[in-house]
C-alpha positions as a Markdown table, in Angstrom:
| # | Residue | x | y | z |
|---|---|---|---|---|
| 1 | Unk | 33.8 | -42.8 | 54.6 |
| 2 | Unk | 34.7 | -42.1 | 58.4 |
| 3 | Unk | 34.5 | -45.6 | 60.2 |
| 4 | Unk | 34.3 | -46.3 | 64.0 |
| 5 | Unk | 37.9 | -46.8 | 65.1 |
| 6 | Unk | 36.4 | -50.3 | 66.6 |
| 7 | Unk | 36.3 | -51.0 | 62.7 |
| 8 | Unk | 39.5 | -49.8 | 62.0 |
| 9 | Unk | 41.3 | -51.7 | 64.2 |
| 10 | Unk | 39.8 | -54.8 | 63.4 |
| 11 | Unk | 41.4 | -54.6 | 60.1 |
| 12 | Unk | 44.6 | -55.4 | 61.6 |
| 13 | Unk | 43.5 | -58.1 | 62.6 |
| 14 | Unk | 41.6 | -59.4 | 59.1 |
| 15 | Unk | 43.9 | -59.6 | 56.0 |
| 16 | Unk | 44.4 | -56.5 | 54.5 |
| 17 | Unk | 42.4 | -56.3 | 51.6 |
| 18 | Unk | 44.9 | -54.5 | 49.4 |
| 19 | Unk | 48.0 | -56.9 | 50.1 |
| 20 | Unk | 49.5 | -58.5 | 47.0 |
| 21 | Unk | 49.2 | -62.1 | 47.2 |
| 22 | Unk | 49.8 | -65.3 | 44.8 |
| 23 | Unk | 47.0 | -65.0 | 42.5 |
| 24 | Unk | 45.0 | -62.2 | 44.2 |
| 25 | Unk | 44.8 | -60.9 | 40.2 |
| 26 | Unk | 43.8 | -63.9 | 38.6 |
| 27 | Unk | 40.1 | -62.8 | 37.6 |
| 28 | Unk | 39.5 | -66.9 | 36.0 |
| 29 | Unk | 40.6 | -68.0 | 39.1 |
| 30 | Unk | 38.6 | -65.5 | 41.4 |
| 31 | Unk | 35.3 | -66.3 | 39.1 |
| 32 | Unk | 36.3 | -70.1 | 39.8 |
| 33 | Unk | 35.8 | -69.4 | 43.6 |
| 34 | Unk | 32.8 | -67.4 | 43.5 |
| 35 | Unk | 31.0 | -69.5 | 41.1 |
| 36 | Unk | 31.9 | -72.7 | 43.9 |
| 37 | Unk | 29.3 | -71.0 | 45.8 |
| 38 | Unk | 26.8 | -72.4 | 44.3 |
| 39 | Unk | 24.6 | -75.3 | 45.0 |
| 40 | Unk | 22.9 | -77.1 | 47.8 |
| 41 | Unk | 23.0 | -75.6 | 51.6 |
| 42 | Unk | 22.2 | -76.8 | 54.9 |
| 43 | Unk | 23.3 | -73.3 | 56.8 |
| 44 | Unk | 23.8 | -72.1 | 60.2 |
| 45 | Unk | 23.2 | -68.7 | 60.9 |
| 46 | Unk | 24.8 | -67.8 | 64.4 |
| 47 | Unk | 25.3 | -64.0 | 65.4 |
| 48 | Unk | 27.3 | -63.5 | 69.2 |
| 49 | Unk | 28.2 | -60.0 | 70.6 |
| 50 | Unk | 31.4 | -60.2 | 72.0 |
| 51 | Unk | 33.1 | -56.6 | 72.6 |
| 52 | Unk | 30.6 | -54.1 | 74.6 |
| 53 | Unk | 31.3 | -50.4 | 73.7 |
| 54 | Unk | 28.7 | -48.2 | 75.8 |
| 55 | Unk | 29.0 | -47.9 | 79.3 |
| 56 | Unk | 25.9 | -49.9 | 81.0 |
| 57 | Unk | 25.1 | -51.9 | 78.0 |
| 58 | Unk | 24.2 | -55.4 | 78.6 |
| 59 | Unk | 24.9 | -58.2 | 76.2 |
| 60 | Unk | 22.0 | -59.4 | 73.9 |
| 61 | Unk | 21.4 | -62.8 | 74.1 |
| 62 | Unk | 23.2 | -65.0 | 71.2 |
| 63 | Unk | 20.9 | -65.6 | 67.9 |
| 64 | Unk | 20.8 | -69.1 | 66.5 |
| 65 | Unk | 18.5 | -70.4 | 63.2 |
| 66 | Unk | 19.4 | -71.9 | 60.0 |
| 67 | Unk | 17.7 | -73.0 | 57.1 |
| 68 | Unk | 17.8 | -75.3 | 53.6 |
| 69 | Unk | 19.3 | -72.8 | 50.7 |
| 70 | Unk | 19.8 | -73.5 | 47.2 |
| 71 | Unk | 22.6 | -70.9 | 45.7 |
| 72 | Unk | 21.6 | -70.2 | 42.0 |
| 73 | Unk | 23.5 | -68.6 | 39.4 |
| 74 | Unk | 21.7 | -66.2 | 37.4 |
| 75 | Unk | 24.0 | -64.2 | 35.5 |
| 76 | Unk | 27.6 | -65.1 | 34.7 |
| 77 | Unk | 29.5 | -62.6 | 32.4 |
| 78 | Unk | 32.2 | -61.6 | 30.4 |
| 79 | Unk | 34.3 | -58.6 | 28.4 |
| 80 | Unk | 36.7 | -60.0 | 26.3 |
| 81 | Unk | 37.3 | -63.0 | 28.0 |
| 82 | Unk | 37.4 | -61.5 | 31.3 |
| 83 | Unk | 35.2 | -62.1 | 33.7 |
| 84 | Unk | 33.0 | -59.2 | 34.2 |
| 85 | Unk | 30.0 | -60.1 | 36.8 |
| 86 | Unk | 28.1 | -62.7 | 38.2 |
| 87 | Unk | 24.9 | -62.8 | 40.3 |
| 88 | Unk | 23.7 | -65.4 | 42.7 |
| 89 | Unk | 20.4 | -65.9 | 43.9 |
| 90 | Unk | 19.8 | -67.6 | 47.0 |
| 91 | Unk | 15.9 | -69.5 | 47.8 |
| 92 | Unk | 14.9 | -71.1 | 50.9 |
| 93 | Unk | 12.6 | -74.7 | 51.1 |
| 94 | Unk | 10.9 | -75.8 | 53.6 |
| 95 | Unk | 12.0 | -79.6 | 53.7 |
| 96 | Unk | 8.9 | -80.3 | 55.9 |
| 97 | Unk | 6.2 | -78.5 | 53.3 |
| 98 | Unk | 8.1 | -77.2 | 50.2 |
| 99 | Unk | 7.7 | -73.8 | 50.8 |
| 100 | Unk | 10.0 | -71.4 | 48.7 |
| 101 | Unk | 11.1 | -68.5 | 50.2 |
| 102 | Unk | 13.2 | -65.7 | 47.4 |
| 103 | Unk | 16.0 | -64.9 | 49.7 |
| 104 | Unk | 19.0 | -62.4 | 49.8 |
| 105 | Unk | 21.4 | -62.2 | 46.6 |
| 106 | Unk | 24.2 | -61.4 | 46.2 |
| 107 | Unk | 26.2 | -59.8 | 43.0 |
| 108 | Unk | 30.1 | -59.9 | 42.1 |
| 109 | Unk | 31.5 | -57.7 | 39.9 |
| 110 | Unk | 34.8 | -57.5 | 38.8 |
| 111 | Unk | 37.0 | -53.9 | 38.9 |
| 112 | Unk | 33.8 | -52.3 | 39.3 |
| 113 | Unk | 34.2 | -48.3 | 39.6 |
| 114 | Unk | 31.0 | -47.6 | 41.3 |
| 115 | Unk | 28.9 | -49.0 | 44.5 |
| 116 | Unk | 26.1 | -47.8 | 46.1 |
| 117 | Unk | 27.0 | -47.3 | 50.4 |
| 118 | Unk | 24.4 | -47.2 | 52.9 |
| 119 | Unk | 24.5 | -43.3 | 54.2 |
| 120 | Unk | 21.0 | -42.5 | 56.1 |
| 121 | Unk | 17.9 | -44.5 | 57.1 |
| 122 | Unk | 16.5 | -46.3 | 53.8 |
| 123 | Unk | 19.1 | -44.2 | 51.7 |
| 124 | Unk | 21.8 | -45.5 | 49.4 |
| 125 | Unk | 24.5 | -43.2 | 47.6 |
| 126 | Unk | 25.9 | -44.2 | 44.3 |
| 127 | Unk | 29.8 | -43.3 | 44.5 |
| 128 | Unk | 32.8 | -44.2 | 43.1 |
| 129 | Unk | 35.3 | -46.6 | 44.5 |
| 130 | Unk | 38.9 | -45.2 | 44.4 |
| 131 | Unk | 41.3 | -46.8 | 42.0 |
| 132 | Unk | 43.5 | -48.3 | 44.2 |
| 133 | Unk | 40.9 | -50.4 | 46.2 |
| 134 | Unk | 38.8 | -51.2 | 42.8 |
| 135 | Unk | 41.8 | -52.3 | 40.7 |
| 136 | Unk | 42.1 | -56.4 | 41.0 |
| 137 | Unk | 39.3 | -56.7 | 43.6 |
| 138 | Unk | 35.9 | -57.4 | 43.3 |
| 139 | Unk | 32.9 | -55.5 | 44.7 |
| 140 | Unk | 30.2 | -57.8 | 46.3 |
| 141 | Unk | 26.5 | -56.3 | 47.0 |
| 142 | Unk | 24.3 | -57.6 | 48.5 |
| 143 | Unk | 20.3 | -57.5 | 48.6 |
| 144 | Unk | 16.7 | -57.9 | 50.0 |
| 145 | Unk | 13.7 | -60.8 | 49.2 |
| 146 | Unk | 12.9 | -57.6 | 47.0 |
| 147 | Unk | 16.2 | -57.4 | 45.5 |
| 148 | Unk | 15.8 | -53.7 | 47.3 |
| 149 | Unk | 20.0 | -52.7 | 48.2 |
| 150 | Unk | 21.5 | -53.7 | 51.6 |
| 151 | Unk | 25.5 | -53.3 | 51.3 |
| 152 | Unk | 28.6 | -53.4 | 48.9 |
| 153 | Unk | 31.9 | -54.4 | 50.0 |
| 154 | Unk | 35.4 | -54.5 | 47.5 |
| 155 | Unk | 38.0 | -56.7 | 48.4 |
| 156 | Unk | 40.5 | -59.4 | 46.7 |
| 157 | Unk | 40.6 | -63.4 | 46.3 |
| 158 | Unk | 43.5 | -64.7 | 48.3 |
| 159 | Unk | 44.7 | -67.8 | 48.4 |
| 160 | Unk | 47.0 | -68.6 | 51.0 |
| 161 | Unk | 48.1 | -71.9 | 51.5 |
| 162 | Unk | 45.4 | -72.9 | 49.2 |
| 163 | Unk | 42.5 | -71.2 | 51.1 |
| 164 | Unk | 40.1 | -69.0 | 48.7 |
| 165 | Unk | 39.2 | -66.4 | 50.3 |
| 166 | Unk | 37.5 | -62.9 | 49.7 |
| 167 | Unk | 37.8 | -60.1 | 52.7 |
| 168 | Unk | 36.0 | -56.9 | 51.7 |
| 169 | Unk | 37.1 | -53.2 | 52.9 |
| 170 | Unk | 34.8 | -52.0 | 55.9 |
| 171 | Unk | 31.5 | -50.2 | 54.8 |
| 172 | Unk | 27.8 | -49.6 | 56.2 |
| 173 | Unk | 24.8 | -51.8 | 56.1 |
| 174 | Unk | 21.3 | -51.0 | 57.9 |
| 175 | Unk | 20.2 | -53.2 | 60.6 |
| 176 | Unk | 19.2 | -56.8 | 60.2 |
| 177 | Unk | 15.8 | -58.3 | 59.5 |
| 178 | Unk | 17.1 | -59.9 | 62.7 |
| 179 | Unk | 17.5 | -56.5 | 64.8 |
| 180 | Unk | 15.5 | -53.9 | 63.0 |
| 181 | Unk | 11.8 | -54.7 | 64.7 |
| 182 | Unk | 13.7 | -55.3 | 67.8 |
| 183 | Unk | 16.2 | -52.7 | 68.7 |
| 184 | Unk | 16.1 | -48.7 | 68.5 |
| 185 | Unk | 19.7 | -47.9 | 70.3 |
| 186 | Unk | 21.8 | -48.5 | 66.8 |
| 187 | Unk | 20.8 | -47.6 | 63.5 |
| 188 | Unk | 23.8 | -48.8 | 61.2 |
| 189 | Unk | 26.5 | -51.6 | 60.8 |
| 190 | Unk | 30.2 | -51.4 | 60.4 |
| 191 | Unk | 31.3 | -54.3 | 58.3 |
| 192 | Unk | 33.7 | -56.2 | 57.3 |
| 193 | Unk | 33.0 | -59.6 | 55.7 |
| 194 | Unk | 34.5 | -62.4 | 54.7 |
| 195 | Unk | 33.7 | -65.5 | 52.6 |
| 196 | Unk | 36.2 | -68.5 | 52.3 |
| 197 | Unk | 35.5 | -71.8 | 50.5 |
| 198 | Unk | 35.9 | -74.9 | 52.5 |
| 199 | Unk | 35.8 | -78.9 | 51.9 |
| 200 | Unk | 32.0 | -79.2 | 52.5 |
| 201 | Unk | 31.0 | -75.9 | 51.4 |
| 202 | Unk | 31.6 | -72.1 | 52.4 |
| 203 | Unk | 32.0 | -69.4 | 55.2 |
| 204 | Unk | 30.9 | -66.3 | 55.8 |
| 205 | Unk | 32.1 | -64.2 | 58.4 |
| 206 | Unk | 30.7 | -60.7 | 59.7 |
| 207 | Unk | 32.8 | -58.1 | 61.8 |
| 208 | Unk | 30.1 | -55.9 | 62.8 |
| 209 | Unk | 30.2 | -53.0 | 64.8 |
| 210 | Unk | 26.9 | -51.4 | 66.2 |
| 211 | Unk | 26.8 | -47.6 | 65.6 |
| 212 | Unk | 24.2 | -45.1 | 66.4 |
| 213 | Unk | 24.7 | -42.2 | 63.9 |
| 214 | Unk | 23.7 | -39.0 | 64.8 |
| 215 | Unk | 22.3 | -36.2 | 63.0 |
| 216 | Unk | 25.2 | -34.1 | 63.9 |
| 217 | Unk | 27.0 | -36.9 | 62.1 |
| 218 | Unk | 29.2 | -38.2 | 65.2 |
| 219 | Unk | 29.3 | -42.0 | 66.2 |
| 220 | Unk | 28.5 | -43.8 | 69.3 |
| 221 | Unk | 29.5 | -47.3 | 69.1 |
| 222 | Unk | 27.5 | -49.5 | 71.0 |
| 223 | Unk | 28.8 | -53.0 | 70.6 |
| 224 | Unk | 31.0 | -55.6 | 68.3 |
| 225 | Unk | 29.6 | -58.4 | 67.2 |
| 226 | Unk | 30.7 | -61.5 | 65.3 |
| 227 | Unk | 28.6 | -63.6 | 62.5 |
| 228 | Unk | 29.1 | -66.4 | 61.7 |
| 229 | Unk | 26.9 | -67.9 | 58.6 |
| 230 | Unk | 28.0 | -71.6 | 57.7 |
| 231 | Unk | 27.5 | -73.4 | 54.1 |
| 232 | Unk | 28.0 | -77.5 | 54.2 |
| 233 | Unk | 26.3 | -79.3 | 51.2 |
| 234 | Unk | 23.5 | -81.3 | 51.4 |
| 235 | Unk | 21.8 | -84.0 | 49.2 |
| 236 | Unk | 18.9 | -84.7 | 51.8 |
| 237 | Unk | 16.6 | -82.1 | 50.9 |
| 238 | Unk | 14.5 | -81.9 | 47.7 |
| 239 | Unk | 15.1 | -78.0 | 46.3 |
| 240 | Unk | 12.8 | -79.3 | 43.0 |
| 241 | Unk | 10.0 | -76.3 | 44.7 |
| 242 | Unk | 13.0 | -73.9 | 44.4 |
| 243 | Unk | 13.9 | -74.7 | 40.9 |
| 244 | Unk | 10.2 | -74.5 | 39.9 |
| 245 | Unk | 9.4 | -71.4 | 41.2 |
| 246 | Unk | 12.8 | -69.8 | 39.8 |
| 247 | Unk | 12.2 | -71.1 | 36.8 |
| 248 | Unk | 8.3 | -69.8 | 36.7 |
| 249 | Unk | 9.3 | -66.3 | 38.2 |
| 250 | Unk | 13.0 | -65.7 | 36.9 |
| 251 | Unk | 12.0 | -63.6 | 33.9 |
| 252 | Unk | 9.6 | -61.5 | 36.0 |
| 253 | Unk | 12.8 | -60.7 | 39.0 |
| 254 | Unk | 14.7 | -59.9 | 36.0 |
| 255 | Unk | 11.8 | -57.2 | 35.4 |
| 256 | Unk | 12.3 | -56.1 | 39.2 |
| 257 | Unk | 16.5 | -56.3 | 39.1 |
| 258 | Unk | 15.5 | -53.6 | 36.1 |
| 259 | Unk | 13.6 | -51.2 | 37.8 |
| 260 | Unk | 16.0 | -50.9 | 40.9 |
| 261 | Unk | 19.1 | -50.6 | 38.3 |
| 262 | Unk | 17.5 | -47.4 | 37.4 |
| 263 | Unk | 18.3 | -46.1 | 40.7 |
| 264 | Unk | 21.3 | -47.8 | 41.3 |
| 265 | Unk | 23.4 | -48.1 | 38.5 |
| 266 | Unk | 24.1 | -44.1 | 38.5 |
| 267 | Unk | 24.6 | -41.5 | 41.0 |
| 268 | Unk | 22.6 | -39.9 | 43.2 |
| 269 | Unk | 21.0 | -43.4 | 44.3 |
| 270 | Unk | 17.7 | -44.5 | 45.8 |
| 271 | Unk | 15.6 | -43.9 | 48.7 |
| 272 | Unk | 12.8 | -45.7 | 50.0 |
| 273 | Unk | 9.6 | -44.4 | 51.1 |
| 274 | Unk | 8.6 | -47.5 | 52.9 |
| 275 | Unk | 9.0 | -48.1 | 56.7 |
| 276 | Unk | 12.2 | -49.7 | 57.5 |
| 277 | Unk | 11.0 | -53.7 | 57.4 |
| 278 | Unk | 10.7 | -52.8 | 53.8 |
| 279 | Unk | 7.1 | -54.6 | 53.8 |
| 280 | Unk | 5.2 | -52.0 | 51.6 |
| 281 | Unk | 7.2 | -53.7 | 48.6 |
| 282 | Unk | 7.6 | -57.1 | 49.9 |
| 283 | Unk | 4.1 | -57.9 | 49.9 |
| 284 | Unk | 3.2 | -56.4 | 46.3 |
| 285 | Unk | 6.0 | -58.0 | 44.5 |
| 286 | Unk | 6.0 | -61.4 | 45.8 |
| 287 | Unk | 2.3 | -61.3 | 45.5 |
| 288 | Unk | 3.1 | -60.7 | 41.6 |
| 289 | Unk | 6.2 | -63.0 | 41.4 |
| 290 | Unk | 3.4 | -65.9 | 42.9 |
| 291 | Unk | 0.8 | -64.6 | 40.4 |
| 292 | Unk | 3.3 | -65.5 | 37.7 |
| 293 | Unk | 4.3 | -68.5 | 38.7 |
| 294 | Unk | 0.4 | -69.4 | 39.0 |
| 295 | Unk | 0.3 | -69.1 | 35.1 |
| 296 | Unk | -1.2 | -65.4 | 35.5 |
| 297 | Unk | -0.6 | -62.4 | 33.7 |
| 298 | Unk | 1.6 | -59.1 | 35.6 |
| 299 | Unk | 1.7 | -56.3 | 33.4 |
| 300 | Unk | 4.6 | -54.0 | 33.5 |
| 301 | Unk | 2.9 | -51.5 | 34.6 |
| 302 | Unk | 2.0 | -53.2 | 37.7 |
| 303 | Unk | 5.5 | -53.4 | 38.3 |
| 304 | Unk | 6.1 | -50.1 | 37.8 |
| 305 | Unk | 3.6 | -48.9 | 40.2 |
| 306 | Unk | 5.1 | -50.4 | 43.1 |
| 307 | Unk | 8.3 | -48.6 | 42.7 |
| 308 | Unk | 6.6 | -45.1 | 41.4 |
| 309 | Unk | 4.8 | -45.6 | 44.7 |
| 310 | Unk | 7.9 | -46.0 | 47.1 |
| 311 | Unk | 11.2 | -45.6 | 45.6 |
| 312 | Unk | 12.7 | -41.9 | 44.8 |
| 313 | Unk | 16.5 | -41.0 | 43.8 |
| 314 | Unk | 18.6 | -40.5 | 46.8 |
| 315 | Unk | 18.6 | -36.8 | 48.0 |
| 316 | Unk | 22.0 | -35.6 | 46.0 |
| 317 | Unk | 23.4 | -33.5 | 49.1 |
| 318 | Unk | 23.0 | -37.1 | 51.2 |
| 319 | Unk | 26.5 | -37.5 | 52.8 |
| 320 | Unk | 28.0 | -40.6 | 54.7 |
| 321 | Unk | 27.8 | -40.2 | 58.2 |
């Protein structure tokens, strides 16, 4: 995958995710770490743009919100006593009304060989991650309310002077819920992110680069931009609503997971047919998932008709840009 140089020089700057380190290969250890992310949130979600790329671009004004967020573990798994993958879920409550919100999650995998990459609008390519960068690291992605796929990034645990922390390889991600319904002079992300475990909680960093890619597959980079997303545990909020509805609906987003494995567990990928806000599924599925946890009946069919309506396999000739 070509990145912008902008990227490419910021990973001088981050630590390289390849370099050997004291326990960087200690999968126990690593599952230890991403497992500590769980639990009770008050976060901070703070993006600034600091580097401007194109000539006459102004700065954007900084983006502040935050929100309560309990971090659930859904799968945690094994191959002959070596940890193998685990998947965290992440909901958001209202302390004011209780109101759950199913938010991003976020899978680990250990020596995984395969990720899907972000290559054109609403189009993900299955590929394989070379050797060198898969062996001791694991592959993080990441996804949509739907549970629809945003991003992948491998990297390795480090733990430097007793820090944890994970630095992934750069990679592409479409815009933000934050950006896309605002902005039309970038249509893709250069990332690099990194999560580290603190006293209170956990990090995580975003080294983004804004990129318009062109059909003639050339870059124009339009601006850096630093994220900043901060974790610090909290017993003041009641996440019982979150719990309930995880419980009431967990079997039915396991149903969901399924159908988007299909796409994404094998090459070419997935497309979606939706506009980019990703709404057309949104609304159908989390109109189901609150059906269920109401006590009612979703057939799998109905399920099914959602993604026979939007989702395709990727286009096999689709090629990062």
């Amino acid at each position: 995958m070509k990145l912008p140089l902008a990227m490419s020089a910021l990973l001088g700057i981050c630590s390289p995710v390849l370099a050997a380190s004291p326990g960087a290969d200690d999968a126990a250890r690593d599952r230890r770490s991403i497992l500590a992310m769980q639990g009770e949130y008050l976060v901070d979600f703070a993006f600034d743009e600091t580097v401007l790329l194109k000539p006459g671009y102004q700065r954007q004004p900084a983006m502040r919100s935050g929100g309560d967020e309990t971090v659930i573990v859904v799968e945690d798994s094994s191959v002959d006593g070596v940890p193998k993958k685990i998947v965290l879920q992440h909901i958001l409550v209202d302390p004011k009304s209780g109101h759950v919100t199913k938010h991003w999650r976020q899978d680990w995998t250990y020596q995984a060989r395969q990720r899907f990459e972000f290559t054109a609008d609403q189009t993900w390519q299955v590929r394989a991650i070379p050797a060198g960068l898969a062996d001791g690291a694991w592959t993080q992605c990441v996804y949509e309310v739907s549970d629809a796929p945003r991003y992948c990034g491998s990297g390795r645990w480090e733990y430097a002077n007793g820090i944890a922390s994970w630095t992934s390889d750069p990679s592409w991600r479409p815009l933000p819920r934050r950006e896309y319904t605002k902005r039309s002079d970038y249509n893709a992300l250069s990332v690099v992110n990194r999560h580290t475990l603190t006293p209170n909680g956990w990090t995580h960093e975003q080294f983004n680069t804004k990129v318009l890619r062109k059909p003639d597959g050339s870059h124009e980079e339009i601006a850096r931009e630093f994220g900043f997303n901060d974790y610090q545990k909290t017993s003041e909020t009641d996440f019982r609503p979150a719990y309930d509805y995880w419980n009431a609906t967990r079997d039915y987003w396991a149903k969901v997971r399924g159908h988007w494995d299909r796409y994404l567990d094998q090459a070419p990928g997935v497309h979606l047919k939706t506009k980019v806000d990703g709404m057309a599924m949104i609304v159908p599925l989390f109109t189901q998932a609150g059906d269920v946890q109401a006590g009612k009946s979703v057939a799998d069919a109905d399920i099914a008709a959602v993604f026979e309506q939007w989702v395709e396999p990727a286009p096999a000739a689709s090629a990062a840009r």
